[in-house]
TIVO-2410 file (N, C-alpha, C; in nm, 3 decimals):
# residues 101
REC num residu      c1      c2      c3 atome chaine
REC   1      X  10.335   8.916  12.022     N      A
REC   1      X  10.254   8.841  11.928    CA      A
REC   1      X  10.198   8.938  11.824     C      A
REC   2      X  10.204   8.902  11.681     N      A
REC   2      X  10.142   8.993  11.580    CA      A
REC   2      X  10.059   8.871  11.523     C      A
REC   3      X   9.975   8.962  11.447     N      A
REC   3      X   9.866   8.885  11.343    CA      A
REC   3      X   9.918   8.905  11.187     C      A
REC   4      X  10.002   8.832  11.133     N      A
REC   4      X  10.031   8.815  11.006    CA      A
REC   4      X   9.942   8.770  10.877     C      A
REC   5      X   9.925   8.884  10.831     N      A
REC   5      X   9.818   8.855  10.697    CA      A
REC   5      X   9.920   8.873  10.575     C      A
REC   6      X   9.889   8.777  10.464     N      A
REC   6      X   9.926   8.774  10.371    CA      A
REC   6      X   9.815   8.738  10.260     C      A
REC   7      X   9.840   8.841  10.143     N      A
REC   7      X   9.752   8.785  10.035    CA      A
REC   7      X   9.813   8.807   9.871     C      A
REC   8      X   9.800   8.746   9.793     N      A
REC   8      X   9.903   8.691   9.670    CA      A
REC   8      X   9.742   8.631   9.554     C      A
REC   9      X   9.789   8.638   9.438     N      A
REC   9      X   9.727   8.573   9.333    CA      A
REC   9      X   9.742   8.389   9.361     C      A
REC  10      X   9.662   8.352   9.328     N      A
REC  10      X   9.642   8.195   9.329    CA      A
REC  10      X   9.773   8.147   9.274     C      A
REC  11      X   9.813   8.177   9.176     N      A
REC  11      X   9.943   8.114   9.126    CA      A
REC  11      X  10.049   8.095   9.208     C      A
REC  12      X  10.058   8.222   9.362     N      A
REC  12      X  10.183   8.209   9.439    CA      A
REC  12      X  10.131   8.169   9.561     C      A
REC  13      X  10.031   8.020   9.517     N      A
REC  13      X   9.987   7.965   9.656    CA      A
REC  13      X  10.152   7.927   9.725     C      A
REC  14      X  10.245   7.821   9.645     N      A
REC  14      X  10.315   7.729   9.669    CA      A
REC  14      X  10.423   7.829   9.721     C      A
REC  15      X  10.463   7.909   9.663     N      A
REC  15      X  10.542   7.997   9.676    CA      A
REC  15      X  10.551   8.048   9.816     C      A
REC  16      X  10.407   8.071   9.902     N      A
REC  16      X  10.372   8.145  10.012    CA      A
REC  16      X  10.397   8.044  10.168     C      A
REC  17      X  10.347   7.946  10.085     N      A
REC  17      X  10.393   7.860  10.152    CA      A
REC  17      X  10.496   7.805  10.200     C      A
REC  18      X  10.598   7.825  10.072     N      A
REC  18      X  10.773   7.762  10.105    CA      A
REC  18      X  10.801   7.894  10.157     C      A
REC  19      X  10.787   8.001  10.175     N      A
REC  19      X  10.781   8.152  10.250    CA      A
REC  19      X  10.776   8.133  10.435     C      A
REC  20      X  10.685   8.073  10.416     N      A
REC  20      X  10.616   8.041  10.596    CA      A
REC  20      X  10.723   7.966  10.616     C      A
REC  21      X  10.758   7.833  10.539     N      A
REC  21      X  10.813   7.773  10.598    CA      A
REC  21      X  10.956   7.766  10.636     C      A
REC  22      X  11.015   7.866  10.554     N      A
REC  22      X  11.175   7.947  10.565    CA      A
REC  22      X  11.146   7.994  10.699     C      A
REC  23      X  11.055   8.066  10.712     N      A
REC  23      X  11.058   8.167  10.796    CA      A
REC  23      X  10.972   8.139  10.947     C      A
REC  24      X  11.003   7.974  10.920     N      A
REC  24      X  10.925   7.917  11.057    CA      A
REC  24      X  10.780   7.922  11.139     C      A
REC  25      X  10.733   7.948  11.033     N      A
REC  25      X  10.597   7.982  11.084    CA      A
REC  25      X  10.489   7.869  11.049     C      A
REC  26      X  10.496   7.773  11.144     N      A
REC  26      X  10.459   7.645  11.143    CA      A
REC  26      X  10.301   7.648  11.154     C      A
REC  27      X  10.224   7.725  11.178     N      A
REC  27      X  10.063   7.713  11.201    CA      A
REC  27      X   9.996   7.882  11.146     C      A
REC  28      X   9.946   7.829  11.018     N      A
REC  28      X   9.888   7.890  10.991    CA      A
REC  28      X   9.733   7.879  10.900     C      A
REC  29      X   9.663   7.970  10.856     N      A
REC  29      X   9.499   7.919  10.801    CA      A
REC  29      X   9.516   8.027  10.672     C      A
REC  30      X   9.454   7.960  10.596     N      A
REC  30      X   9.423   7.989  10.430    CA      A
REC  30      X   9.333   8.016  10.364     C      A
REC  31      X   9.273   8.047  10.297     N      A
REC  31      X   9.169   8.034  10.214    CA      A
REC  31      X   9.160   8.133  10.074     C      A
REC  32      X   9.071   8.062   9.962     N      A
REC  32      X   9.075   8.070   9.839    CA      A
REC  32      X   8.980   8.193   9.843     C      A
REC  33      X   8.991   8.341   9.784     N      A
REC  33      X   8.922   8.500   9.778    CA      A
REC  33      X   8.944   8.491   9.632     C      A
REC  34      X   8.866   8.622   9.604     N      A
REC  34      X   8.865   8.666   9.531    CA      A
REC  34      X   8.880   8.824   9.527     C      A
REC  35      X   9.039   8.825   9.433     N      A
REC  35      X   9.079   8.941   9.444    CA      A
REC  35      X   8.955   9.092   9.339     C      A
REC  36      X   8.976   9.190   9.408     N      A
REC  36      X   8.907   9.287   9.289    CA      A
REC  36      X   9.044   9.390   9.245     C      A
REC  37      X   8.958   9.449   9.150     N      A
REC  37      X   9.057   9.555   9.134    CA      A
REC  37      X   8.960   9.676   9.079     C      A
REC  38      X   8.892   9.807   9.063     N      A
REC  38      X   8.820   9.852   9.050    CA      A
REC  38      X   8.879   9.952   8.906     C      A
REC  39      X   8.889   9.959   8.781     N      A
REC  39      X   8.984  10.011   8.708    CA      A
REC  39      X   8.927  10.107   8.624     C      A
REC  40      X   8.802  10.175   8.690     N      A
REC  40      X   8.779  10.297   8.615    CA      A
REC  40      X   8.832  10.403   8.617     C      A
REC  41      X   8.925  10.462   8.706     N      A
REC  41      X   9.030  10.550   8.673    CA      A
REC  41      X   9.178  10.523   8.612     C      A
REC  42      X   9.143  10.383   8.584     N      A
REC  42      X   9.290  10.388   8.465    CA      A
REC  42      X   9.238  10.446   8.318     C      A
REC  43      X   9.361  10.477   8.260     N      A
REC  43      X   9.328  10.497   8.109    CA      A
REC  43      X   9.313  10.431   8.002     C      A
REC  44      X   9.255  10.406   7.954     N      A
REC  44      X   9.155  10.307   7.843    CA      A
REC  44      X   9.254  10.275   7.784     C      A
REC  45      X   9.361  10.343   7.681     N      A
REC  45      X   9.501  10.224   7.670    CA      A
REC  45      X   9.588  10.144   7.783     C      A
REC  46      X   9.548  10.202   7.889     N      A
REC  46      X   9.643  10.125   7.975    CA      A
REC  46      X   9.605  10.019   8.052     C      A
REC  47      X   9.431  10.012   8.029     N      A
REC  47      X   9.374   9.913   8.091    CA      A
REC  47      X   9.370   9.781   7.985     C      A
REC  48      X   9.457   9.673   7.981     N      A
REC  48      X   9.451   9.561   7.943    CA      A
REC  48      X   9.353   9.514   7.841     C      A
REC  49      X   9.262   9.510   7.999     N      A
REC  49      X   9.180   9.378   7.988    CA      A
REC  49      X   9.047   9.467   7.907     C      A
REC  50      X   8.995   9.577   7.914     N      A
REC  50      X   8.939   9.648   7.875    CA      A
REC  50      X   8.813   9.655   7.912     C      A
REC  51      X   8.794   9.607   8.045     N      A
REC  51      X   8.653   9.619   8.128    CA      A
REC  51      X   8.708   9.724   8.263     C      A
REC  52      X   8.610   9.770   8.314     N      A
REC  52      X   8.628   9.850   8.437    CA      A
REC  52      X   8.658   9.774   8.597     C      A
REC  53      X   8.593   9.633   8.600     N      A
REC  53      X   8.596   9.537   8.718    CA      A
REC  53      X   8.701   9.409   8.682     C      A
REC  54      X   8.811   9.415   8.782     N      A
REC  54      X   8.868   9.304   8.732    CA      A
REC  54      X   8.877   9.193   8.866     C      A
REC  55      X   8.815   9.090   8.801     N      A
REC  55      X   8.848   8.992   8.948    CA      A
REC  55      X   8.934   8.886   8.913     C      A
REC  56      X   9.025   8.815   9.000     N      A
REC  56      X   9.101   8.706   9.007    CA      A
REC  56      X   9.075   8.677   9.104     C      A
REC  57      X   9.145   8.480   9.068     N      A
REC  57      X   9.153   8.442   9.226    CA      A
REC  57      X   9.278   8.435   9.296     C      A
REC  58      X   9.255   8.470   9.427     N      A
REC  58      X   9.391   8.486   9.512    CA      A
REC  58      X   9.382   8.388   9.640     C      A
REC  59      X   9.460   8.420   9.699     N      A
REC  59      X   9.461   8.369   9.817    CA      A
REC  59      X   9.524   8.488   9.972     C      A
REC  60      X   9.422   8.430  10.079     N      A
REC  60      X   9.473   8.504  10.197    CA      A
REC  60      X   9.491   8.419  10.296     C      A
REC  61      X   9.633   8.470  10.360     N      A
REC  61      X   9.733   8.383  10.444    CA      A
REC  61      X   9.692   8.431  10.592     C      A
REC  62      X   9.680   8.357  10.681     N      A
REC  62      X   9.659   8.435  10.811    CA      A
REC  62      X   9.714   8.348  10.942     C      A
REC  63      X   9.781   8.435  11.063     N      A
REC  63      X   9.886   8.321  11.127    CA      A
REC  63      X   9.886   8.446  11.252     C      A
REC  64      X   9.919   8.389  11.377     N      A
REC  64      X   9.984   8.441  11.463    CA      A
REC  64      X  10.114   8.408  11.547     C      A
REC  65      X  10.167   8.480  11.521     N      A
REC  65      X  10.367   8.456  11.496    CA      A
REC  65      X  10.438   8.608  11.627     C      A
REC  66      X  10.568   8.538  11.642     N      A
REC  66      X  10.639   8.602  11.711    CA      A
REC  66      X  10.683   8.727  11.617     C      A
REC  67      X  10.734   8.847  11.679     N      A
REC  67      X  10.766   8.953  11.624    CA      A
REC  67      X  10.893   8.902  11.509     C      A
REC  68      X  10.975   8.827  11.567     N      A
REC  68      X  11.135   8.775  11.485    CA      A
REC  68      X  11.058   8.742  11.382     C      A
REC  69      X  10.938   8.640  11.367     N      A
REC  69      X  10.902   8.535  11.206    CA      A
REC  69      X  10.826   8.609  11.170     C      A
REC  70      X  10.770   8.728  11.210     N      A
REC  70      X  10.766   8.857  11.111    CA      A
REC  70      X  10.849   8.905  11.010     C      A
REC  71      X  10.985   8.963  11.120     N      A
REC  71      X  11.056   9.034  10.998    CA      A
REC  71      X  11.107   8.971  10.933     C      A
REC  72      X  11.109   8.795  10.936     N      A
REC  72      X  11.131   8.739  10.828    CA      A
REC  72      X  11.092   8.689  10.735     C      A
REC  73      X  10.933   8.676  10.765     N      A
REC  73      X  10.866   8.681  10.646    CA      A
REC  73      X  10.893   8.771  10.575     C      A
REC  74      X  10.900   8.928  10.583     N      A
REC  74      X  10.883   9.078  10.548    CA      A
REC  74      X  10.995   9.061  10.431     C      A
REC  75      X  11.167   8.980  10.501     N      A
REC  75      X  11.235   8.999  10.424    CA      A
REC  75      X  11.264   8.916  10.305     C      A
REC  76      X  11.180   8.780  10.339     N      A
REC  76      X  11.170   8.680  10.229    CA      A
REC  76      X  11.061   8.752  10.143     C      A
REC  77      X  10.946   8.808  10.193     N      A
REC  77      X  10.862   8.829  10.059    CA      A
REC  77      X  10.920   8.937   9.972     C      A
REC  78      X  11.036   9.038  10.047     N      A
REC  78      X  11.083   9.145   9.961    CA      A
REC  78      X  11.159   9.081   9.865     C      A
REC  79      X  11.274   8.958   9.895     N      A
REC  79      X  11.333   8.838   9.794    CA      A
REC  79      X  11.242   8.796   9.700     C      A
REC  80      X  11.149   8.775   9.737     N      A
REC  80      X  11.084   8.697   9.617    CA      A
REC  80      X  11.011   8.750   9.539     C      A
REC  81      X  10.933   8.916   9.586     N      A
REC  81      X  10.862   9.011   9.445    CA      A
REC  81      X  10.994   9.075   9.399     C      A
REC  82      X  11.142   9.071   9.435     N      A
REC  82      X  11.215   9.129   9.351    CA      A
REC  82      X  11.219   9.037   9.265     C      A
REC  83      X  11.201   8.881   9.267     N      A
REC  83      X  11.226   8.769   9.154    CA      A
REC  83      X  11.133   8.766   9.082     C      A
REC  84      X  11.004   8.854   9.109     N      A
REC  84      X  10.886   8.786   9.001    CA      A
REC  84      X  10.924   8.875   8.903     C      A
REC  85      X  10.866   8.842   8.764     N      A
REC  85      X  10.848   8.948   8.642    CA      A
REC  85      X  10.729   8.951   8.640     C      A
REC  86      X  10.639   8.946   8.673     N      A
REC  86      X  10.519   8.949   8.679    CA      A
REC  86      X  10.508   9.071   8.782     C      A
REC  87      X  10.382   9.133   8.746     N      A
REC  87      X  10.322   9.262   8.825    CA      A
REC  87      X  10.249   9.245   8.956     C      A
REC  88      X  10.218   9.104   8.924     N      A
REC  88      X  10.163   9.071   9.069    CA      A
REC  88      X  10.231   9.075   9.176     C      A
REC  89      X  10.216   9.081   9.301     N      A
REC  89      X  10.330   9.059   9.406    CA      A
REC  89      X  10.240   9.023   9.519     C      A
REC  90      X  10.337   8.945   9.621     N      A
REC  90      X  10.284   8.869   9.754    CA      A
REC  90      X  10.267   9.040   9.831     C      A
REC  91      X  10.131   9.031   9.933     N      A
REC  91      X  10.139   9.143   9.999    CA      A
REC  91      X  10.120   9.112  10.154     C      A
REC  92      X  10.230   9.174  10.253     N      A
REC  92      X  10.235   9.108  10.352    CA      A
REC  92      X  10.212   9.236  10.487     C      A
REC  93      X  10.120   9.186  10.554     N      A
REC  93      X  10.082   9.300  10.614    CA      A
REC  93      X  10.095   9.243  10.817     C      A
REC  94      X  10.120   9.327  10.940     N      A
REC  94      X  10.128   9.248  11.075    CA      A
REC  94      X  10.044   9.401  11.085     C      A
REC  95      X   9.960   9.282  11.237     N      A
REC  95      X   9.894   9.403  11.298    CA      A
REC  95      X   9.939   9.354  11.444     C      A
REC  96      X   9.983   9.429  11.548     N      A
REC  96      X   9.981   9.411  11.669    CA      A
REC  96      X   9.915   9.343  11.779     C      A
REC  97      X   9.906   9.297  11.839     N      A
REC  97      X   9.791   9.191  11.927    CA      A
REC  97      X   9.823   9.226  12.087     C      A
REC  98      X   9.721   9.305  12.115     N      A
REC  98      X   9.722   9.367  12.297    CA      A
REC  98      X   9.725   9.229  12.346     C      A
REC  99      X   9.608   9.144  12.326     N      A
REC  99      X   9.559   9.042  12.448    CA      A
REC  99      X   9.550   8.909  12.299     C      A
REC 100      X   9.587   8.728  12.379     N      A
REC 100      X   9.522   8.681  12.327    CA      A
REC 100      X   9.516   8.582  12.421     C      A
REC 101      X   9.463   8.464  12.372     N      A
REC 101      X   9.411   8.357  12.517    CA      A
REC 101      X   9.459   8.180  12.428     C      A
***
């Protein structure tokens, strides 16, 4: 058993979702965050937006899944930030689980 976290910009709610559901992962919990980004060590042309704090809204995915609908999430989300043009990307993270009940 792993603990599958996923977190993505609001825009790739739908996206994350048809993700889970390729990849069989029938029960999982959601909720609407707010992403940061802290951008005082970028360089003043390279920072966009031209403030130092940048927040959006995102979303974080959270599920407990068999090791297999892991690596297939892993390999659908690598499919689908190779399709975005956008800089954003889905970020998909498992942590191990000793005990659960």
């Amino acid at each position: 058993m792993k603990l599958l976290i996923i977190t993505a910009i609001a825009e790739f709610e739908k996206e994350v979702k048809q993700l889970l559901k390729q990849a069989e992962v029938i029960t999982y919990s959601y909720k609407q965050v707010t992403g940061y980004r802290d951008s005082t060590l970028d360089a003043v042309e390279s920072n966009w937006f031209g403030v130092e704090m940048n927040e959006s809204d995102a979303i974080l995915f959270y599920a407990f899944v068999s090791k297999e609908n892991v690596d297939t999430v892993f390999e659908l989300t690598e499919q689908k930030n190779a399709e975005h043009t956008s800089k954003s990307r889905i970020h998909v993270a498992s942590i191990n689980i000793e005990k659960s009940n």
